[in-house]
ChimeraX commands (.cxc) that place a marker at each C-alpha (Angstrom):
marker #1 position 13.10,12.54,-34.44 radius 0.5
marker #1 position 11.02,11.84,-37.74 radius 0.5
marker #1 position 8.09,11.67,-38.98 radius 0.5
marker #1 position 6.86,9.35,-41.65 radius 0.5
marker #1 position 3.67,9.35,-44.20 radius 0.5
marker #1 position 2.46,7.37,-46.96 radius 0.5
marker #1 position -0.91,6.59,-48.73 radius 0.5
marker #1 position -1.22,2.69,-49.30 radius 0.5
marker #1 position -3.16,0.38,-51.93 radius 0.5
marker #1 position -3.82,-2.57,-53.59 radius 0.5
marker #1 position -3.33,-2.92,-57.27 radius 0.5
marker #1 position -6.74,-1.67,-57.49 radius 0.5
marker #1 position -6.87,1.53,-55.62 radius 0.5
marker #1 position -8.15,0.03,-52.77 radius 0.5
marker #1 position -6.97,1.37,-49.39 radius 0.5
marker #1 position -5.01,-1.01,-47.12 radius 0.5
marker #1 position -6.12,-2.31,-43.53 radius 0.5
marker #1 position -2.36,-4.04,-43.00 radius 0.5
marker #1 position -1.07,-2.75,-40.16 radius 0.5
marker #1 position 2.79,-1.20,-41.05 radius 0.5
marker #1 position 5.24,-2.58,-38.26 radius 0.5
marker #1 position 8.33,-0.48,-37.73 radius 0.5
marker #1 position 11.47,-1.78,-35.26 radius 0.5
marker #1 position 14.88,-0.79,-34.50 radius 0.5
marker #1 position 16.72,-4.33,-35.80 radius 0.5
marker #1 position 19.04,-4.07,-33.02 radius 0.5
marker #1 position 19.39,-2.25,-29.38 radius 0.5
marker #1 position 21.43,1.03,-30.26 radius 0.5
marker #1 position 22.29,4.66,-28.93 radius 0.5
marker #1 position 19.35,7.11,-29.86 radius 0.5
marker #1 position 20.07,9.55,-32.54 radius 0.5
marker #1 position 20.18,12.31,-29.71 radius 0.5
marker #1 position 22.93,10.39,-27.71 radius 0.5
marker #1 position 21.08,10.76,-24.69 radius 0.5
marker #1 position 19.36,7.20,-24.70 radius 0.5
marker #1 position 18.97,3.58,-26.14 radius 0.5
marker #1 position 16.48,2.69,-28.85 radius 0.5
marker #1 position 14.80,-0.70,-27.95 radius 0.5
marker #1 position 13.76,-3.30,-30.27 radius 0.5
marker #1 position 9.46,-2.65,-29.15 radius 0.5
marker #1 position 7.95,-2.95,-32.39 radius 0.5
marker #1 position 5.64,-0.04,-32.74 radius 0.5
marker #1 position 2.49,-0.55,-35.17 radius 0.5
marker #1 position 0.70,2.16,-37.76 radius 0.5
marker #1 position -2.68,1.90,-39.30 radius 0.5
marker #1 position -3.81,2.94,-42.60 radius 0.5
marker #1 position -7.07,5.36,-42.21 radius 0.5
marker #1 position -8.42,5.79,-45.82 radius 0.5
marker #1 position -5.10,4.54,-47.32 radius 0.5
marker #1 position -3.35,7.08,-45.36 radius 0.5
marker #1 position -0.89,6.58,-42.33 radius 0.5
marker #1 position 1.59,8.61,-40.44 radius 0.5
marker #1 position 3.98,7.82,-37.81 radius 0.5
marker #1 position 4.64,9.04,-34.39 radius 0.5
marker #1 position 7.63,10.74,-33.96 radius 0.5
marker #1 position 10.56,8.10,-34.35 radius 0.5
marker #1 position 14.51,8.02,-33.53 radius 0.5
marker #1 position 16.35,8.86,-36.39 radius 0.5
marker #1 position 18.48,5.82,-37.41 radius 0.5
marker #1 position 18.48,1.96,-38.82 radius 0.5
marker #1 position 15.22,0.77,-39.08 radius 0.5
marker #1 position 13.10,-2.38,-40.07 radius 0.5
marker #1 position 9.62,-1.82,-41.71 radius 0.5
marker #1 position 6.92,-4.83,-42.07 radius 0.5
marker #1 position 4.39,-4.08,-44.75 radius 0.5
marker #1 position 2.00,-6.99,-44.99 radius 0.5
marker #1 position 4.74,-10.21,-44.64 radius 0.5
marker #1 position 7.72,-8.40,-46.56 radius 0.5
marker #1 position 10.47,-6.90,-44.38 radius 0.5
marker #1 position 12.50,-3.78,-45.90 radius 0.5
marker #1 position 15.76,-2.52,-43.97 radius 0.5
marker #1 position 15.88,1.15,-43.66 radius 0.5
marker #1 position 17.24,4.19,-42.24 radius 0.5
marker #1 position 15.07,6.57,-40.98 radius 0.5
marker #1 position 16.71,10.51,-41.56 radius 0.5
marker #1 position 16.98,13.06,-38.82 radius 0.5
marker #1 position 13.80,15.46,-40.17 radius 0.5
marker #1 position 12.32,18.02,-38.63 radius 0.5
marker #1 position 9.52,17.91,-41.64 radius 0.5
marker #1 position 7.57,14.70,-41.70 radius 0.5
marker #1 position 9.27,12.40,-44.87 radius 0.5
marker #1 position 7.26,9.76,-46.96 radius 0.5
marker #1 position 8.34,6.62,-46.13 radius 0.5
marker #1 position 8.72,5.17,-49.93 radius 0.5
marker #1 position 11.37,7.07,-51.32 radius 0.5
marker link #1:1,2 radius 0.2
marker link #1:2,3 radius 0.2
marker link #1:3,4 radius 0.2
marker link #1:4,5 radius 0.2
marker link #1:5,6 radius 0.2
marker link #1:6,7 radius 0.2
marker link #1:7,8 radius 0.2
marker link #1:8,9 radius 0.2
marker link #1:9,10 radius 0.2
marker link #1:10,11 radius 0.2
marker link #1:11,12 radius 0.2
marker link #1:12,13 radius 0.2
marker link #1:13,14 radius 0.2
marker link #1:14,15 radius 0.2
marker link #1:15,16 radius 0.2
marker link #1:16,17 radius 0.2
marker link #1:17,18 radius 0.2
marker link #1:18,19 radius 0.2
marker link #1:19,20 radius 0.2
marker link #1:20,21 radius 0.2
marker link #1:21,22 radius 0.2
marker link #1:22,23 radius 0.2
marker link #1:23,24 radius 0.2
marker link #1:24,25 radius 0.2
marker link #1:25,26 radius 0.2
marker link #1:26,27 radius 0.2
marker link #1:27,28 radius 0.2
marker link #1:28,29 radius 0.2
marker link #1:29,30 radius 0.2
marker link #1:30,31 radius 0.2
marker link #1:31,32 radius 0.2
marker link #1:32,33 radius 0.2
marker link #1:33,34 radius 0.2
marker link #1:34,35 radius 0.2
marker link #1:35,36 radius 0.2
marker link #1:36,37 radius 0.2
marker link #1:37,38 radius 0.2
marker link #1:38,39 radius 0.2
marker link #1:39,40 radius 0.2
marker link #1:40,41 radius 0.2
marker link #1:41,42 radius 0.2
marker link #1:42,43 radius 0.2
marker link #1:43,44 radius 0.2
marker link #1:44,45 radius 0.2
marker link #1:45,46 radius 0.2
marker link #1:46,47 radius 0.2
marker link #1:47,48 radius 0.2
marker link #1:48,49 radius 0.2
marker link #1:49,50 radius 0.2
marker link #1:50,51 radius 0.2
marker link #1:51,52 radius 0.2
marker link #1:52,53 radius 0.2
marker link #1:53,54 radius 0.2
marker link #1:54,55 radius 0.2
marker link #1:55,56 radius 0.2
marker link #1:56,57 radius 0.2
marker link #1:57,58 radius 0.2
marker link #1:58,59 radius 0.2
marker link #1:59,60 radius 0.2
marker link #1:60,61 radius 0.2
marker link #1:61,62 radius 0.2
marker link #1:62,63 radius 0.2
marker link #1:63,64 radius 0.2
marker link #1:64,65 radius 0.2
marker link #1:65,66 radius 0.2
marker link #1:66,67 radius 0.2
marker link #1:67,68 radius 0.2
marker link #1:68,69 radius 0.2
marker link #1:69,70 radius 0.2
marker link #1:70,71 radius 0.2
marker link #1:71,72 radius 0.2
marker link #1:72,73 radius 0.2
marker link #1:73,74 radius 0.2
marker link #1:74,75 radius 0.2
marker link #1:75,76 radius 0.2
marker link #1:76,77 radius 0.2
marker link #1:77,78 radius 0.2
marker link #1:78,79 radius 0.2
marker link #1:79,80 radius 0.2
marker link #1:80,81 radius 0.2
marker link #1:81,82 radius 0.2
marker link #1:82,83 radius 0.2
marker link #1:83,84 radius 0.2
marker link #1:84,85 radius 0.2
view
């Protein structure tokens, strides 16, 4: 299980009210083997330009920021992980 960060603005500093819309992009195992990861898409807020995730099963990911869709993989961490990099 992760957890992810990030501080988010606009091209002017501003912070962001978009909510940031993470899914698995297909039913799989869990990371721990002991379950399956569904494809719920779980939403994260910004609170001053600052958001962090819940815990969430290591493994491919999708992550919605505004309408663009990025494809990633989420590491096994036991230290929370920004999500840019």
């Amino acid at each position: 299980m992760t957890v992810l960060f990030d501080r988010v603005s606009d091209i002017a500093g501003a912070t962001e009210h978009t909510p940031i819309v993470f899914w698995a992009p297909e039913l799989r195992e869990s990371d721990s083997g002991d379950g399956i990861v569904t494809l719920q898409h779980h939403s994260v807020y910004a609170e001053n330009g600052e958001f962090t995730t819940p815990d969430m099963d290591a493994g491919p990911a999708v992550v919605q920021i505004g309408v663009r869709q990025y494809q990633i993989t989420i590491p096994e961490s036991p230290d929370p992980i920004r999500l840019w990099p």
